[in-house]
C-alpha positions in Angstrom: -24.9 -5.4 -4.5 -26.5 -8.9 -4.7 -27.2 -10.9 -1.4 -25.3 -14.4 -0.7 -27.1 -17.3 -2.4 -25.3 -19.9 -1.4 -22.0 -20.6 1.1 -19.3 -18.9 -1.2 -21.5 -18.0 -3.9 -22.5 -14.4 -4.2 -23.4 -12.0 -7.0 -22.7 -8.1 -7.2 -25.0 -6.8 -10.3 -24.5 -8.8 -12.8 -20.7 -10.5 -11.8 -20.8 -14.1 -10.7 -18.7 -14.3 -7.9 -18.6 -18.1 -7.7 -15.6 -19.8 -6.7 -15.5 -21.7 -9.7 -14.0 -18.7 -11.3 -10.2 -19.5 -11.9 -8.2 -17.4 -9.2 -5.5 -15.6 -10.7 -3.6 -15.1 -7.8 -3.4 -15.6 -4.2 -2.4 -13.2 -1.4 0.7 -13.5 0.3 1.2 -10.1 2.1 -0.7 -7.6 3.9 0.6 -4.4 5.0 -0.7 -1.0 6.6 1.0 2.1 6.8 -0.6 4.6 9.7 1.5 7.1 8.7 2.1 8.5 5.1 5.9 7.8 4.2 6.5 5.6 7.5 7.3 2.1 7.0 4.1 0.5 8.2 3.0 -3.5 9.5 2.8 -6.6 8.3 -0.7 -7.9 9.3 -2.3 -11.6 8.8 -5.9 -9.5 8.0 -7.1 -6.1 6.7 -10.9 -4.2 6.7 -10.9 -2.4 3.2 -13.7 -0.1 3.3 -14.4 2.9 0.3 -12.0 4.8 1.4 -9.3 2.0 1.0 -7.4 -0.4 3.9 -8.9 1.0 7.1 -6.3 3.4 8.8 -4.5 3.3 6.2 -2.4 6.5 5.4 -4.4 8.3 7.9 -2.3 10.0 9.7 0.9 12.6 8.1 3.6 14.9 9.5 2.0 18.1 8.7 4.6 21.2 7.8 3.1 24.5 9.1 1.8 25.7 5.4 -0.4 22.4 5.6 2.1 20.4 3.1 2.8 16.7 4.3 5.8 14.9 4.6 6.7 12.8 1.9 9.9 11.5 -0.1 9.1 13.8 -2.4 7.8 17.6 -3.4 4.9 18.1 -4.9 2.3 20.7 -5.0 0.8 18.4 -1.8 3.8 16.8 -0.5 7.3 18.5 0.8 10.1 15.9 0.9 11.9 15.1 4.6 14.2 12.9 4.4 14.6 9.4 6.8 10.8 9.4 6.8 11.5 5.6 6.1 13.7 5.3 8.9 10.4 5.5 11.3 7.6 3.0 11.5 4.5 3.2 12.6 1.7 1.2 13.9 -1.2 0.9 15.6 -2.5 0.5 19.3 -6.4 0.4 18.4 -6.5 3.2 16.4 -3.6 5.0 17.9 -0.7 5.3 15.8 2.6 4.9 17.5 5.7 6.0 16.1 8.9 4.1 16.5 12.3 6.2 16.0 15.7 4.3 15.0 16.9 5.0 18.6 14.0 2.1 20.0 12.2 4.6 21.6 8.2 4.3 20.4 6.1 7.6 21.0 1.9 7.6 20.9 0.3 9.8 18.4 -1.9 11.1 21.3 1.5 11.7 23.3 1.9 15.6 23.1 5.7 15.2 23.0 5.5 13.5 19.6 5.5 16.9 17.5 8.6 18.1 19.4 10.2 14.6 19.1 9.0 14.1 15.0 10.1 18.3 14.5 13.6 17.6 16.0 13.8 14.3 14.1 13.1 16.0 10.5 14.7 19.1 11.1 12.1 21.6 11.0 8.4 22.2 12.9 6.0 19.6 12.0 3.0 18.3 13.4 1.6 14.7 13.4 -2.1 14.9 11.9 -5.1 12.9 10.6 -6.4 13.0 7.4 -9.1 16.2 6.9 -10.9 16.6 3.9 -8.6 15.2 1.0 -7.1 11.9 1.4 -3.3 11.6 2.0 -2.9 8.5 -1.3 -0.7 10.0 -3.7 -2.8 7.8 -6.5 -5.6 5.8 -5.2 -7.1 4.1 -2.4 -5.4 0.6 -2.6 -2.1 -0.6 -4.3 -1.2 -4.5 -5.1 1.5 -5.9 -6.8 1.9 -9.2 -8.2 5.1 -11.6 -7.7 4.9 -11.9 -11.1 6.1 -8.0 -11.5 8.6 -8.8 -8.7 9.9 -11.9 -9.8 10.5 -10.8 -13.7 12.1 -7.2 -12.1 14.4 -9.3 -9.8 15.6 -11.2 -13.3 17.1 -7.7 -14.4 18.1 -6.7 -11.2 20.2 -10.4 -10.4 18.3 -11.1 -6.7 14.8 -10.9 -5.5 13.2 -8.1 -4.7 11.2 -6.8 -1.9 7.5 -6.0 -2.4 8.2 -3.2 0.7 10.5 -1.4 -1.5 7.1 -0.4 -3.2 5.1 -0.4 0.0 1.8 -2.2 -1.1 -1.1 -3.1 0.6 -1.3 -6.3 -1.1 1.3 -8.6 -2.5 -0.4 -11.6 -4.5 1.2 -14.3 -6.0 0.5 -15.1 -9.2 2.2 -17.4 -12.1 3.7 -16.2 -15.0 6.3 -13.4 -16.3 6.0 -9.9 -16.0 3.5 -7.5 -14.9 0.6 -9.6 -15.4 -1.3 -6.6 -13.1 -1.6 -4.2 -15.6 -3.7 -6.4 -18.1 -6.3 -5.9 -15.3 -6.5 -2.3 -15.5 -10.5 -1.7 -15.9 -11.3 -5.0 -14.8 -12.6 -6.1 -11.1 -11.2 -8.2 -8.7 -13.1 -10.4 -6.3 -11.0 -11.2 -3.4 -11.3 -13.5 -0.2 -15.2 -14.2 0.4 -16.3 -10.7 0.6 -14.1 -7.6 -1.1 -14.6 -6.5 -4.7 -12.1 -4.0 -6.2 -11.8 -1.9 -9.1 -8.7 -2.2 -11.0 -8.1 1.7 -11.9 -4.5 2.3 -13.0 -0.7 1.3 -13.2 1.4 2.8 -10.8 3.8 5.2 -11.4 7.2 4.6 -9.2 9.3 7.4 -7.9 12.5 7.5 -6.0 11.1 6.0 -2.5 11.7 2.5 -3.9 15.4 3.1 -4.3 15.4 4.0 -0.1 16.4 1.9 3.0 13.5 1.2 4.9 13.4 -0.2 8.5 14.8 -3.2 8.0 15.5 -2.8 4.5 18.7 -1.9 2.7 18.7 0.8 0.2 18.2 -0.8 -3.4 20.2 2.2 -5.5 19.0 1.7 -9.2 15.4 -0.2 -8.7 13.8 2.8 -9.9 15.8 2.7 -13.2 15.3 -0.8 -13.5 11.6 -0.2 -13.1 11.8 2.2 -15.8 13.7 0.3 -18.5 11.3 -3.0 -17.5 7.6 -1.1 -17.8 7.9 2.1 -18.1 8.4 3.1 -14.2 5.3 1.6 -13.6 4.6 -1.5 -11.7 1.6 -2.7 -9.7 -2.1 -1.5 -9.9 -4.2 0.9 -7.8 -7.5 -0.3 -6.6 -10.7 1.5 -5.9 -12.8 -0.7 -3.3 -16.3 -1.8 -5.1 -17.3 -3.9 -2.3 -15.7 -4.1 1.1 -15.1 -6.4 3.8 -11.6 -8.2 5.4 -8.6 -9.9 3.2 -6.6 -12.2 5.0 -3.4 -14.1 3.6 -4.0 -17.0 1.8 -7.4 -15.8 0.0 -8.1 -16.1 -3.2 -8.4 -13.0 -6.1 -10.8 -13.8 -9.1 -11.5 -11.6 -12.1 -15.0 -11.2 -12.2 -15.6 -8.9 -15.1 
C-alpha cells in the first residue's frame, strides 16, 4: 500500500490512483443492515474495513441448531418469514430492532429474544457474528443505476436499489449492467477505499418481498432472470479501507 504523494494523489503497488482517472460512476446511496435479513439504514457515510461495511450483517436471529434467519433455506440459513417487515439500526454499536407495531427493542434488552421468538413463530435468539461471517456471497455488494435503470425498462417503472439491499448504489451512464464488466478489476472509491471486484450476484426471491416501506415487487426476480441471468450487481472484497460518503467518486484503477 503506497503512501499519499500528493493531496488526492495516492498509489497502492503499482495502481495510480490519481483523480485524473475517469470516474465511472458516482455514489448515490449508502446503506447498512445490522441485522442479516432486516431492512437496514440509509446513511450519508460508511467505514469499510476487511471484513466489509463496519457492522454490517453482524448481528442474526439465531435458531437453536445455530442456523440463521434468512428468506431462505440453506445449509446456513433457515427461512422466517416477515424478516423484512423489521428494521434495524444502530445506537453506537447497538443494534435496535424496530417491529411493524412502532415499538423499537435494544439488542442488549434481554426481552428482545422473547419479543423476536414470538414475532417469527418459533425460539430464536438475537446474536453476533462468531467465527464465519453471516454474507451469503461476499463482503460488499454495489449496484449500478445503469443495472436498475435498463431492469425498470422491462419491468415499466423504476426500480428500487433496496429491493436488492446494497451497500452501495452508484450512478453510472449507460445501459445495462455495466457492473459485471468489472468483475476482476479494482475500484478506487472516495479518497481512501480500494475494492476488489469479485463476482456477479446471484438474486433470490428476497427482491420480490415488501420491505419496510417498500411494496412487494411480485416478478422482479423473473425479470432479473430473463435480463442477465438472475444476476445483477457485483460483490466487493475491500483491498484498501477507509469511509465512502455520497457523492464520491469510483475509478477503475486496474
Amino acid at each position: 500500500m503506497g503512501a499519499p504523494l500528493s493531496p488526492g494523489h495516492a498509489t497502492i503497488g503499482a495502481v495510480d490512483l490519481s483523480p485524473q482517472t475517469p470516474p465511472v460512476g458516482r455514489i448515490t446511496g449508502l446503506h447498512r443492515y445490522p441485522v442479516k435479513s432486516l431492512s437496514g439504514e440509509a446513511l450519508d457515510a460508511l467505514t469499510v474495513d476487511e471484513r466489509g461495511v463496519r457492522g454490517d450483517r453482524l448481528w442474526a436471529l439465531r435458531d437453536p441448531d445455530g442456523k440463521l434467519g434468512s428468506g431462505k433455506t440453506t445449509r446456513r440459513f433457515r427461512r422466517m418469514d416477515g424478516l423484512l417487515g423489521l428494521s434495524a439500526r444502530y445506537d453506537v454499536d447497538v443494534p435496535v430492532v424496530t417491529f411493524p407495531d412502532g415499538r423499537s427493542v435494544r439488542g442488549d434488552d434481554p426481552g428482545i429474544h422473547e419479543a423476536l421468538s414470538v414475532y417469527v413463530g418459533r425460539p430464536v435468539t438475537l446474536a453476533p457474528e462468531e467465527a464465519i461471517a453471516h454474507f451469503d456471497e461476499g463482503p460488499l455488494h454495489l449496484v449500478t443505476t445503469s443495472a436498475l435503470r435498463t431492469l425498470g425498462h422491462v419491468r415499466g417503472h423504476a426500480v428500487d436499489p433496496r429491493h436488492f439491499r446494497p451497500n452501495v448504489v452508484l450512478e453510472t451512464d449507460g445501459p445495462g449492467p455495466v457492473e459485471d464488466g468489472w468483475v476482476g478489476r479494482r475500484l478506487a472509491v472516495g479518497a481512501e477505499v480500494v475494492l476488489e471486484v469479485t463476482a456477479t450476484m446471484p438474486r433470490c426471491v428476497m427482491v420480490d418481498l415488501a420491505q419496510v416501506d417498500l411494496p412487494e415487487e411480485p416478478g422482479l426476480l423473473k425479470a432479473v432472470a430473463d435480463l442477465n441471468r438472475t444476476r445483477l450487481g457485483v460483490v466487493a472484497d475491500v483491498v484498501r479501507p477507509g469511509t465512502l460518503a455520497v457523492g464520491d467518486a469510483a475509478r477503475l484503477v486496474r
